[in-house]
N, C-alpha and C positions, 0 to 999 in steps of 0.2 A: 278468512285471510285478512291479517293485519292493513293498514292502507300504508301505500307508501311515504305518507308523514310520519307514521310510527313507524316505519323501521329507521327513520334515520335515526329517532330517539329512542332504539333497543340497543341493546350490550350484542354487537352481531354475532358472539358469540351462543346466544339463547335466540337467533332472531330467526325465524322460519323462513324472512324473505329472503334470508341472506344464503340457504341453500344449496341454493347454483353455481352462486361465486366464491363462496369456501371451500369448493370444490379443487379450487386452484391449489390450497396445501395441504387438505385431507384425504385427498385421492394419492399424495405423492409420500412414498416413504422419507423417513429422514435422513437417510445414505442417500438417496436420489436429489436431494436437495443438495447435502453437503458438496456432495461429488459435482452437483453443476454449477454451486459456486468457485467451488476449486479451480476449476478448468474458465468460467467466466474472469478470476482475478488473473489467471496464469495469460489470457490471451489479453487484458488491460494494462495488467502491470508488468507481469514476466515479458510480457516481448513491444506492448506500446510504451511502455517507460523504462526499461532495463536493456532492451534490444543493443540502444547506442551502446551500452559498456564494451562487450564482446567484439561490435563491430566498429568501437574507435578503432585500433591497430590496426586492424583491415585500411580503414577511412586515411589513417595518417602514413598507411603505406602506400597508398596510390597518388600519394599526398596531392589528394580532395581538399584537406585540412592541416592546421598546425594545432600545437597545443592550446594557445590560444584562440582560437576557432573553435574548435572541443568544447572550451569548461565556457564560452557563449552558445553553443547549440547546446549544451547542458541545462543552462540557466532560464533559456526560452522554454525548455519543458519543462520546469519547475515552476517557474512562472506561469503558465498554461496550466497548471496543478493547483496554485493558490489558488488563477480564480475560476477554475473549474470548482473549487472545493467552497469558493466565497460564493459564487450560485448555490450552490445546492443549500448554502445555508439560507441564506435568502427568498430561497425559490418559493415556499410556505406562505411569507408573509406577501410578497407580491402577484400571488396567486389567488392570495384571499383581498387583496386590495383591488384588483382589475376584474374579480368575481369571475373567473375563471375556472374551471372544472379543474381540479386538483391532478398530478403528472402520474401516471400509474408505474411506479417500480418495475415491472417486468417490461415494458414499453423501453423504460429508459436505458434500460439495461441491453435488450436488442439492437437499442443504436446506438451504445458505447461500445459492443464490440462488432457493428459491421464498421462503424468509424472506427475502429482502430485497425480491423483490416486495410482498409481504402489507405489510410494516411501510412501504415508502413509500406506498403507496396509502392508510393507515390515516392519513397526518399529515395528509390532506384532511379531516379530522374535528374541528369547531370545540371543541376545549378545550385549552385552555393546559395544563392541571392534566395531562392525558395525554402532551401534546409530549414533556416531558422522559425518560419512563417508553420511549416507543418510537425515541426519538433514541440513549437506553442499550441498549436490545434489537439496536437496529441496528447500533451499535459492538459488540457481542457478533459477530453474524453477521458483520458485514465480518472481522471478524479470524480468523473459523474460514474462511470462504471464501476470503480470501488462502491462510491458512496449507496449505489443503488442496488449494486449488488450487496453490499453487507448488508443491507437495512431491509431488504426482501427477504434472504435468506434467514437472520437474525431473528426477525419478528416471527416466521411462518414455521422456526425450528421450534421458537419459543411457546407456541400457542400448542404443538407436538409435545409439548416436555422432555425436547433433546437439545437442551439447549447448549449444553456440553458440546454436541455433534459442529457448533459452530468454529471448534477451534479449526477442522479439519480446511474450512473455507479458506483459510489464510494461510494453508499451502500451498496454494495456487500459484503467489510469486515465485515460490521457491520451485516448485515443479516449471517452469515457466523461464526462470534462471537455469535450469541446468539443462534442458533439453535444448536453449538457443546456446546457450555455452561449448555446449557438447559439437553442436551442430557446425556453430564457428570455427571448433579447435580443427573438423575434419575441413572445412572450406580453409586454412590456412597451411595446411600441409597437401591440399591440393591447388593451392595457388589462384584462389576466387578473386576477384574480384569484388570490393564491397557494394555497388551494386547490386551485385546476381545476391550475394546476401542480403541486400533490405528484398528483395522477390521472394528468396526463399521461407524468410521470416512470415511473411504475408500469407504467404501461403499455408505455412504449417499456424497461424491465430486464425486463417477461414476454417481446417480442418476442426480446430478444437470447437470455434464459433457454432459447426454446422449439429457438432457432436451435442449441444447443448440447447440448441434453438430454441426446441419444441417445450423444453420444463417450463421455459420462463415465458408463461403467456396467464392471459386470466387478470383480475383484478387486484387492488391490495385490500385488506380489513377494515370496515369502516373506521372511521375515527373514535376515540371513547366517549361514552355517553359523559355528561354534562357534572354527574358526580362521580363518576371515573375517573375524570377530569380534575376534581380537585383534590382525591384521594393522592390521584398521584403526584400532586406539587404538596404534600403535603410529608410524600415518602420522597423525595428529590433530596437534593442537597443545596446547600447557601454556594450564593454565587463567588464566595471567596476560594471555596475549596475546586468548585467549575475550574476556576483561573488558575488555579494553582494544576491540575492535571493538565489544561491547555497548554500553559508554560513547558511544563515538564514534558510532556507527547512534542513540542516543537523544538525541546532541547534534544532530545531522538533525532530529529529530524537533520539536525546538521551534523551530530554526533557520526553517523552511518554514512554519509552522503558524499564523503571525501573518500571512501574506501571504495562504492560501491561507485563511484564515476571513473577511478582511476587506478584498481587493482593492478588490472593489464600491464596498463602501465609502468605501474608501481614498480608492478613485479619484473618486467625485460628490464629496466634499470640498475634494478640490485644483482638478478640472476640471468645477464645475459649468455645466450643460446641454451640454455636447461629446456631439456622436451617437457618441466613441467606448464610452461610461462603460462597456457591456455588451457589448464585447468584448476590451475584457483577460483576462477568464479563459477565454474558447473561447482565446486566442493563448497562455496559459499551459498550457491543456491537448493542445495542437498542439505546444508544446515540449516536453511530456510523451512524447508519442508518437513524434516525430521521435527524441529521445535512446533510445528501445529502437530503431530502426535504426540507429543509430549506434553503439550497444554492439557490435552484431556485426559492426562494421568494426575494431575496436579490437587490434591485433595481439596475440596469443598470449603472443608475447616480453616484453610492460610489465607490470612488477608491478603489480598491479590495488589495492596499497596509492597506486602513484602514481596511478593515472588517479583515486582518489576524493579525492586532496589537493586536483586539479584543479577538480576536482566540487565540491565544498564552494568554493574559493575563486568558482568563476563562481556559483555560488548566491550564496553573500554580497555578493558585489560587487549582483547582482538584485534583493534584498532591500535592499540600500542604497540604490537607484536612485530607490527612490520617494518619499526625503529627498533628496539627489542633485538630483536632476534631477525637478522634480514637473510634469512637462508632458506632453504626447502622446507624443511618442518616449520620453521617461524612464520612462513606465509600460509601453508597447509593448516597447521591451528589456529594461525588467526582467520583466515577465513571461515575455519569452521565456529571459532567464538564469535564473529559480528554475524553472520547467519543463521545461529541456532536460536539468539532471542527475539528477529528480528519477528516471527510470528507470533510468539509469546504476549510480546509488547504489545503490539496491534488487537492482539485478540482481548487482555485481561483492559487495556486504556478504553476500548471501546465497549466492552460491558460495564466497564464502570463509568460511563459515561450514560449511555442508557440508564442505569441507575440513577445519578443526581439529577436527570432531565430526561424523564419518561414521559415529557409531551409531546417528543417530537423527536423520533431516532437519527431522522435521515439529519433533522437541523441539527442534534448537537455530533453527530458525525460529519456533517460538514464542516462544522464549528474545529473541530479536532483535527482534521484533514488541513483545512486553512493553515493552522496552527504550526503543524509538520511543517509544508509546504513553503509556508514563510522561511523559516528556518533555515531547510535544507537550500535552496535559493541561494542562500551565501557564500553556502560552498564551495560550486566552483570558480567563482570571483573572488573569493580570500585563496584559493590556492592558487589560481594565475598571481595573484599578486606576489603572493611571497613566494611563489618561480622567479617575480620580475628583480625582488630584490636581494634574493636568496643568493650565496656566491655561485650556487649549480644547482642542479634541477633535485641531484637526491636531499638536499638542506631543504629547499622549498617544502619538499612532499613532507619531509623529518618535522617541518614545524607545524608545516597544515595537520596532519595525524595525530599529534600530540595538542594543541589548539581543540580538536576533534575530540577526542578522549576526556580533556578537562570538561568539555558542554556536557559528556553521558554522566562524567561523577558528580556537577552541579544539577542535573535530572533527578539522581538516585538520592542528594540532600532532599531536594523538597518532596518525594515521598515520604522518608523519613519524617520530617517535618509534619505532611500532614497527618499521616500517623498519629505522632501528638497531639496533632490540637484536634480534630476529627476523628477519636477513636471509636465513635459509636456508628465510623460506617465500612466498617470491615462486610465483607460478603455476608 
């Protein structure tokens, strides 16, 4: 039996001692995995960061809230997002500066979604003065939850050689989106109260939490051995091209982030009393979902710089749709064009990320996350504003959405672009 100095310096993939604790992804299928990240994103991001959308109207009917209230407890969870997403990038090198035992992914991931239970259950709780405080708490969580659940699941698909099977994990917003959607539209035709919905919400992210618990235990894969290590800065990419996908994933990020705070909205404005008002977002979250099976159709051979030029331009055109064309089909297809790429996106930015920086998944997925996060941020404080100085609310939303639309087609240049100059890193 090896000593345990040599196993930290074996490939744990060849490593004897490592046995017991690779047990964690070799014992588990790769649908078992997919499927417990799905339902991990669905109960972080589908209802700890997508929850308010549904249950703004609720919120500004009991009027808890004004619009301007809204797109600030929007901004506290976006901001709770950055620097949820600015730890995780971090978290590596100050773990290895305070010599502290490295954060095990399955751990962190158990306590981004019992903390997203706790904190939606708590916005049932009548103070305003508190709202803000756990709307940021909660964008902290979502962003270690993401971050930890992609980078568990990712890496433990990857050592399976299913690594495809991870498009499936990024339907979890969109499953997540339409079953609180859905949920919303019957508590608003039976006269809820937004309270009893942030309970309800809580309740159905403990059910999914509880459905999932037991996958994610066990340890993660040791680190790569020493010339692993250099092989793989050697397959990585230059830091120009890093910046340039960063850029671009956080042009995403505000692109989307005016549609998906204020659809609801959007939509009683243009199409008041229509029984459809409360299901544009379950139909955008059903796009959401739909495009993670669609990722895994997408052939091997297409540079995955093009499939996101694509992505980006069918978002924008969706995001335009609802100046466009502001009727029942105008918002039914745009929402279904800004939720069908939105898994798409997330999934091919984030393997290609992994790729130019294979030392470290969870940091340059942090990196990438920050990046979003920043971005989308602006969101709902460039559309209060030009509410404020818009001559009425539909000119406001008309300039914010278009504003929006132009960020996804200056996204889809710099793919382009790097295309060019980066041709030799096609998939």
């Amino acid at each position: 039996m090896p000593s345990p100095a040599h196993c930290r310096k074996t490939e744990c993939d060849y490593n004897p001692c490592m046995n017991k604790t690779m047990t964690t992804f070799t014992s588990q299928r790769p649908h078992v995995i997919a499927i417990a990240g799905m339902l991990a994103l669905a109960v972080g991001m589908g209802i700890g960061r997508f929850a308010f959308t549904p249950l703004m109207p609720m919120m500004l009917h009991d009027r808890l809230i004004d619009l301007a209230a809204a797109s600030w407890l929007a901004s506290a969870n976006y901001l709770g997002y950055l620097l949820g997403a600015v730890l995780c990038t971090m978290q590596p090198r100050i773990w290895l500066r305070l010599q502290l035992p490295p954060l095990v992914s399955s751990r962190m991931v158990r306590f981004g979604l019992a903390a997203t239970c706790t904190l939606t259950m708590l916005m049932a709780v009548d103070s305003a003065a508190l709202w803000p405080w756990l709307r940021f708490l909660a964008g902290i969580v979502t962003a270690i939850t993401f971050v930890y659940t992609s980078s568990w699941c990712l890496t433990h698909l990857s050592r399976l050689n299913a690594a495809a099977a991870g498009a499936v994990i990024y339907a979890g917003p969109g499953i997540g989106i339409v079953v609180s959607g859905l949920m919303a539209s019957v508590m608003v035709l039976r006269d809820w109260r937004a309270g009893s919905g942030w309970l309800a919400f809580g309740a159905l992210a403990a059910l999914m939490t509880a459905l999932v618990w037991r996958t994610f235990h066990g340890v993660d894969p040791l680190p790569l051995t020493q010339s692993a290590h250099v092989e793989s800065k050697q397959q990585g990419g230059s830091n120009a091209e890093k910046a340039a996908l960063t850029v671009a994933y956080g042009l995403s990020g505000f692109g989307y982030i005016i549609t998906a705070t204020f659809l609801p909205v959007i939509a009683r404005a243009a199409l008041p009393g229509s029984a459809w008002l409360d299901l544009f977002w379950p139909i955008l979250g059903l796009g959401v979902a739909c495009g993670a099976l669609l990722a895994t159709r997408i052939p091997a051979r297409i540079d995955p710089r093009l499939v996101l030029v694509g992505c980006y331009l069918m978002q924008a055109t969706g995001v335009a749709l609802s100046n466009l064309l502001p009727s029942l089909t105008g918002f039914a297809l745009g929402s279904i064009l800004v939720g069908l790429p939105f898994t798409v996106i997330t999934f091919f930015v984030m393997q290609l990320g992994r790729k130019l920086h294979p030392q470290s998944a969870s940091g340059i997925i942090g990196l990438l996350s920050a990046s979003f996060a920043l971005c989308q941020i602006g969101g709902p404080p460039v559309a209060a504003l030009l509410l404020n100085i818009a001559p009425d609310h539909a000119t406001g939303f008309a300039w914010a959405l278009y504003l929006a639309a132009t960020a996804l087609l200056a996204g889809a240049g710099i793919y382009l672009l790097m295309m060019k100059l980066f041709p030799a890193n096609s998939r």
